[in-house]
N, C-alpha and C positions, 0 to 999 in steps of 0.2 A: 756336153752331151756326147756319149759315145757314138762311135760309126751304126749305124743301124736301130740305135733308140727312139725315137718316137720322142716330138717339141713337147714339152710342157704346156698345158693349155693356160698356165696361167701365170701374171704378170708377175715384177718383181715383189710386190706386196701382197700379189695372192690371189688376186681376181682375174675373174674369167677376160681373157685378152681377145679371141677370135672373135673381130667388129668394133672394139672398142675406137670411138673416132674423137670421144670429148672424156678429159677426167679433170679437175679439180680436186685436189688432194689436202686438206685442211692441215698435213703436217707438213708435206713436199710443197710447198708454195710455188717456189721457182727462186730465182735469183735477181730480178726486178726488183728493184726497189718499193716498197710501198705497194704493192701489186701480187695477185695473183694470177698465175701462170698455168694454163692450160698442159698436161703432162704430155699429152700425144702430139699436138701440133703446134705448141706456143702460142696459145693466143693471150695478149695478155689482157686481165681484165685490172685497169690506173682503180685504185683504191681513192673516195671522196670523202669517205667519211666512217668507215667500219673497224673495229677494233678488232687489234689483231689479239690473238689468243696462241697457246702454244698446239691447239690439235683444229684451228677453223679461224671463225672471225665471226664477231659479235654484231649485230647491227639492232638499231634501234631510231625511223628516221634520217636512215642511213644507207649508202649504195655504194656501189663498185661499176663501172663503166669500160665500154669495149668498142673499139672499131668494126665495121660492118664485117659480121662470121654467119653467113648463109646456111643452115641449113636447109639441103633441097628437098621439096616435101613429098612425105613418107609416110605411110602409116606402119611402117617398119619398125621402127624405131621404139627401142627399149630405154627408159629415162629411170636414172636412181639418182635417188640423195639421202643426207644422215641429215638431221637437224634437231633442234630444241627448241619450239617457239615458245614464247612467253604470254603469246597472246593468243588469241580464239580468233579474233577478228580478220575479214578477209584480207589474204595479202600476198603479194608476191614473190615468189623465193627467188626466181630467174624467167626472164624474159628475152628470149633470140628475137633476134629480127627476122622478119616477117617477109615473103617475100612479093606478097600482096597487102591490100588490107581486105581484112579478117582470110586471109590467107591459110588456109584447113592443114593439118598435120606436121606444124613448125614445133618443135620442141618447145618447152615450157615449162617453169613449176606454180603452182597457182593453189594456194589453202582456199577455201570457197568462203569460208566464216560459214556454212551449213553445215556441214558434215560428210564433204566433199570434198576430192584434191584431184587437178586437172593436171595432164604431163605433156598433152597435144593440144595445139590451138584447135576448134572446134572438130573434136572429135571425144569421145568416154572419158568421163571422169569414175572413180574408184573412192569409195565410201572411207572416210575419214576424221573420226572423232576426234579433237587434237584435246590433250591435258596439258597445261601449261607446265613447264617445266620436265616433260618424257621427255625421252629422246624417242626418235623414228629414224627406221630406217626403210626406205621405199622404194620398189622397185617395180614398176610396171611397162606395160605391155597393150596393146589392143585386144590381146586374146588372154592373158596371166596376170596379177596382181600379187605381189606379197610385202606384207609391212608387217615390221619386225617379227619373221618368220612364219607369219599366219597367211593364210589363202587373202586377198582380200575380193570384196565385193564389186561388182562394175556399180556405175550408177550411168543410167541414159541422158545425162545432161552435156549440154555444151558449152563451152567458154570458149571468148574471145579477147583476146588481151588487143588485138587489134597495133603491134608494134611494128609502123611501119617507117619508122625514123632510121636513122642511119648510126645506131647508135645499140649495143645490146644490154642490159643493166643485167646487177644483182640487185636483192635488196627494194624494189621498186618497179614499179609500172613505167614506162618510156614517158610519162606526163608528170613524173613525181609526183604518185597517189599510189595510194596502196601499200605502202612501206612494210615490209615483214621485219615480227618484234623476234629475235632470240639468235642462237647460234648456228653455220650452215658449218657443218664437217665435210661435205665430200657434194660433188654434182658428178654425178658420167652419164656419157651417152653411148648407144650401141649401134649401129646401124641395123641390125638385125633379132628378130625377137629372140632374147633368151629365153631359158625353159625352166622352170619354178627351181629343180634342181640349182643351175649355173644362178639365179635368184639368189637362192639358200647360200649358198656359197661366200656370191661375195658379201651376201648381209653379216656372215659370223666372220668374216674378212674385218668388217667397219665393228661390227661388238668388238674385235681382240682391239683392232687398231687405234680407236678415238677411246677405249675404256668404257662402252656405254652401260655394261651390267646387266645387259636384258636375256631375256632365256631364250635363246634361239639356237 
Protein backbone atom coordinates (compact mmCIF):
# COMPACT_ATOMS: atom_id res chain seq x y z
CA UNK A 1 0.00 0.00 0.00
CA UNK A 2 1.41 3.38 -0.85
CA UNK A 3 2.15 6.27 1.89
CA UNK A 4 -1.41 7.95 1.97
CA UNK A 5 -3.70 5.11 0.18
CA UNK A 6 -6.45 4.18 2.09
CA UNK A 7 -6.54 -0.17 3.58
CA UNK A 8 -8.37 -2.31 1.36
CA UNK A 9 -11.54 -3.26 3.08
CA UNK A 10 -11.21 -6.49 2.15
CA UNK A 11 -9.38 -9.79 3.02
CA UNK A 12 -7.02 -11.94 1.18
CA UNK A 13 -9.71 -13.88 -0.66
CA UNK A 14 -12.00 -10.99 -0.93
CA UNK A 15 -14.36 -10.58 1.68
CA UNK A 16 -15.42 -7.84 3.64
CA UNK A 17 -12.57 -7.98 6.80
CA UNK A 18 -13.74 -4.75 9.13
CA UNK A 19 -15.38 -7.33 12.22
CA UNK A 20 -14.70 -10.35 10.79
CA UNK A 21 -13.84 -12.52 14.27
CA UNK A 22 -14.71 -16.30 13.05
CA UNK A 23 -13.99 -17.62 9.24
CA UNK A 24 -13.90 -21.31 8.23
CA UNK A 25 -12.67 -21.49 4.85
CA UNK A 26 -13.52 -24.96 3.07
CA UNK A 27 -10.30 -24.45 0.89
CA UNK A 28 -7.78 -22.84 3.66
CA UNK A 29 -8.40 -25.60 6.23
CA UNK A 30 -5.45 -24.80 8.43
CA UNK A 31 -2.45 -27.08 8.85
CA UNK A 32 -3.92 -29.44 11.77
CA UNK A 33 -4.23 -32.36 10.87
CA UNK A 34 -7.52 -33.81 10.38
CA UNK A 35 -9.14 -30.66 11.41
CA UNK A 36 -10.45 -27.51 10.66
CA UNK A 37 -8.83 -24.36 11.56
CA UNK A 38 -10.49 -21.17 12.19
CA UNK A 39 -8.61 -18.28 9.75
CA UNK A 40 -8.90 -15.28 12.23
CA UNK A 41 -8.10 -16.74 15.67
CA UNK A 42 -7.24 -20.70 15.33
CA UNK A 43 -9.66 -22.23 16.69
CA UNK A 44 -9.55 -25.61 15.93
CA UNK A 45 -12.51 -27.59 15.23
CA UNK A 46 -10.72 -32.24 15.76
CA UNK A 47 -12.65 -33.68 12.65
CA UNK A 48 -14.92 -37.22 14.11
CA UNK A 49 -16.21 -38.22 11.29
CA UNK A 50 -16.68 -35.71 8.08
CA UNK A 51 -15.13 -36.11 4.74
CA UNK A 52 -12.81 -33.98 3.59
CA UNK A 53 -13.54 -32.64 -0.02
CA UNK A 54 -11.02 -30.35 -1.86
CA UNK A 55 -13.39 -26.85 -1.42
CA UNK A 56 -15.46 -28.04 2.50
CA UNK A 57 -16.17 -31.27 4.07
CA UNK A 58 -18.93 -33.58 3.56
CA UNK A 59 -21.05 -34.83 6.39
CA UNK A 60 -23.54 -37.29 6.67
CA UNK A 61 -24.22 -38.54 10.65
CA UNK A 62 -21.16 -36.92 11.14
CA UNK A 63 -19.42 -33.89 13.04
CA UNK A 64 -16.46 -31.90 13.86
CA UNK A 65 -15.85 -30.81 17.51
CA UNK A 66 -14.12 -27.81 19.52
CA UNK A 67 -13.01 -26.64 22.73
CA UNK A 68 -15.14 -24.13 24.77
CA UNK A 69 -15.06 -20.68 21.96
CA UNK A 70 -17.49 -18.19 23.68
CA UNK A 71 -19.16 -16.10 21.84
CA UNK A 72 -20.35 -13.01 24.07
CA UNK A 73 -24.02 -12.42 23.48
CA UNK A 74 -24.84 -10.00 20.82
CA UNK A 75 -27.56 -9.22 18.74
CA UNK A 76 -24.78 -7.69 16.60
CA UNK A 77 -23.76 -10.14 15.03
CA UNK A 78 -23.64 -11.11 11.17
CA UNK A 79 -23.57 -15.01 10.62
CA UNK A 80 -22.80 -16.61 6.82
CA UNK A 81 -22.29 -19.76 5.44
CA UNK A 82 -22.04 -21.67 1.79
CA UNK A 83 -23.58 -25.16 2.04
CA UNK A 84 -25.27 -27.98 -0.04
CA UNK A 85 -27.73 -30.10 2.03
CA UNK A 86 -28.93 -33.23 0.74
CA UNK A 87 -31.67 -33.24 3.10
CA UNK A 88 -34.96 -31.10 3.99
CA UNK A 89 -35.00 -32.40 7.21
CA UNK A 90 -34.12 -30.36 10.43
CA UNK A 91 -30.58 -30.01 11.22
CA UNK A 92 -27.65 -28.54 12.37
CA UNK A 93 -24.97 -26.71 10.48
CA UNK A 94 -23.02 -25.38 13.71
CA UNK A 95 -23.58 -24.90 17.10
CA UNK A 96 -21.40 -22.41 19.76
CA UNK A 97 -21.57 -22.87 22.95
CA UNK A 98 -23.83 -21.21 24.86
CA UNK A 99 -23.14 -19.22 27.52
CA UNK A 100 -26.32 -19.96 29.43
CA UNK A 101 -28.87 -22.43 28.82
CA UNK A 102 -31.11 -21.22 26.17
CA UNK A 103 -28.80 -18.33 26.40
CA UNK A 104 -30.48 -15.61 23.60
CA UNK A 105 -28.17 -14.29 20.73
CA UNK A 106 -25.01 -16.99 20.69
CA UNK A 107 -24.32 -17.55 17.14
CA UNK A 108 -25.67 -20.64 15.37
CA UNK A 109 -26.63 -22.35 12.05
CA UNK A 110 -29.80 -24.27 12.30
CA UNK A 111 -32.04 -25.48 8.81
CA UNK A 112 -35.68 -25.74 10.74
CA UNK A 113 -36.98 -28.66 8.31
CA UNK A 114 -39.93 -25.86 7.86
CA UNK A 115 -38.89 -23.39 5.73
CA UNK A 116 -36.82 -21.60 8.17
CA UNK A 117 -32.98 -21.08 8.96
CA UNK A 118 -32.05 -19.68 12.53
CA UNK A 119 -28.24 -17.87 12.76
CA UNK A 120 -28.94 -16.70 16.65
CA UNK A 121 -29.91 -18.75 19.45
CA UNK A 122 -33.50 -17.44 20.23
CA UNK A 123 -33.72 -14.67 18.45
CA UNK A 124 -35.24 -14.12 14.02
CA UNK A 125 -35.16 -16.80 11.91
CA UNK A 126 -35.08 -15.85 7.96
CA UNK A 127 -37.39 -17.84 5.49
CA UNK A 128 -35.66 -20.79 3.89
CA UNK A 129 -36.85 -23.27 1.29
CA UNK A 130 -33.76 -25.67 1.04
CA UNK A 131 -33.75 -28.00 -2.47
CA UNK A 132 -31.60 -30.81 -2.03
CA UNK A 133 -28.67 -30.67 -3.74
CA UNK A 134 -28.55 -26.25 -4.39
CA UNK A 135 -26.07 -24.74 -3.07
CA UNK A 136 -26.78 -21.58 -0.47
CA UNK A 137 -25.18 -19.02 0.24
CA UNK A 138 -26.30 -17.07 3.41
CA UNK A 139 -25.78 -14.31 5.12
CA UNK A 140 -27.83 -12.70 7.82
CA UNK A 141 -28.24 -10.21 10.23
CA UNK A 142 -31.12 -8.98 12.75
CA UNK A 143 -31.94 -6.16 10.65
CA UNK A 144 -30.76 -7.70 6.56
CA UNK A 145 -31.10 -11.15 5.09
CA UNK A 146 -29.57 -12.24 1.76
CA UNK A 147 -29.31 -15.81 0.36
CA UNK A 148 -27.82 -16.45 -2.77
CA UNK A 149 -28.09 -12.68 -3.63
CA UNK A 150 -31.83 -12.27 -2.93
CA UNK A 151 -33.23 -10.05 -0.09
CA UNK A 152 -34.44 -12.73 2.23
CA UNK A 153 -37.51 -12.74 4.30
CA UNK A 154 -37.33 -12.41 8.41
CA UNK A 155 -39.60 -15.11 9.87
CA UNK A 156 -40.72 -14.33 13.93
CA UNK A 157 -39.80 -17.49 15.17
CA UNK A 158 -37.35 -18.80 17.76
CA UNK A 159 -34.99 -21.42 18.28
CA UNK A 160 -33.04 -22.76 20.89
CA UNK A 161 -30.39 -25.24 20.47
CA UNK A 162 -29.91 -24.99 24.12
CA UNK A 163 -25.80 -25.77 23.90
CA UNK A 164 -24.70 -25.51 27.13
CA UNK A 165 -21.72 -28.29 27.29
CA UNK A 166 -18.39 -27.45 26.97
CA UNK A 167 -17.96 -28.62 23.77
CA UNK A 168 -18.96 -26.60 20.22
CA UNK A 169 -19.92 -29.01 17.08
CA UNK A 170 -20.23 -29.01 13.47
CA UNK A 171 -22.45 -31.06 11.84
CA UNK A 172 -24.84 -31.81 14.93
CA UNK A 173 -26.61 -30.67 18.00
CA UNK A 174 -24.24 -30.90 21.53
CA UNK A 175 -26.57 -34.33 22.29
CA UNK A 176 -25.92 -35.90 18.75
CA UNK A 177 -29.27 -35.25 17.21
CA UNK A 178 -29.90 -33.43 14.56
CA UNK A 179 -27.04 -34.31 12.30
CA UNK A 180 -26.86 -32.08 9.04
CA UNK A 181 -26.93 -34.28 5.62
CA UNK A 182 -24.67 -32.42 2.65
CA UNK A 183 -21.68 -30.16 2.14
CA UNK A 184 -20.45 -26.86 4.52
CA UNK A 185 -17.91 -24.63 2.32
CA UNK A 186 -17.41 -21.76 4.43
CA UNK A 187 -18.96 -20.47 8.26
CA UNK A 188 -17.94 -16.64 9.24
CA UNK A 189 -18.91 -14.61 11.73
CA UNK A 190 -18.96 -10.73 12.11
CA UNK A 191 -19.21 -8.83 15.13
CA UNK A 192 -21.08 -6.15 13.57
CA UNK A 193 -23.97 -5.97 11.02
CA UNK A 194 -22.99 -6.01 7.58
CA UNK A 195 -25.08 -3.99 4.99
CA UNK A 196 -26.78 -6.08 2.01
CA UNK A 197 -24.13 -4.38 -0.08
CA UNK A 198 -20.59 -5.85 1.99
CA UNK A 199 -23.70 -9.17 1.89
CA UNK A 200 -23.35 -9.15 -1.81
CA UNK A 201 -19.99 -8.95 -1.91
CA UNK A 202 -18.62 -11.68 -0.02
CA UNK A 203 -21.67 -14.04 -1.56
CA UNK A 204 -20.11 -13.55 -5.35
CA UNK A 205 -16.59 -13.98 -3.19
CA UNK A 206 -18.09 -17.88 -2.22
CA UNK A 207 -19.80 -18.12 -6.10
CA UNK A 208 -16.15 -17.56 -7.72
CA UNK A 209 -14.41 -19.30 -4.90
CA UNK A 210 -16.17 -22.89 -3.99
CA UNK A 211 -17.40 -22.83 -8.12
CA UNK A 212 -21.14 -22.77 -6.91
CA UNK A 213 -22.68 -21.47 -10.46
CA UNK A 214 -25.42 -19.42 -9.13
CA UNK A 215 -26.51 -15.93 -10.47
CA UNK A 216 -25.49 -13.60 -8.05
Amino acid sequence: MMAGEAPSPYDEYGYIKNGKIFHLDGIDIGEVANSWVDIVNNVVYANVSATRLTDGWSFSSSKMTSAPNYFPASSNYTVETVIKPTSTAKQVIWTNVANSAGGANTPCLLVSGDGRFAFLQNNAAYNLSITTGNAYCISLNTSVGLINGEDAEKSGTNYDLNNTSATAFIGTRNNGKLYYKGSIHSIRVYNRKLSISEMLNNQQVDNQRFNLGLSI
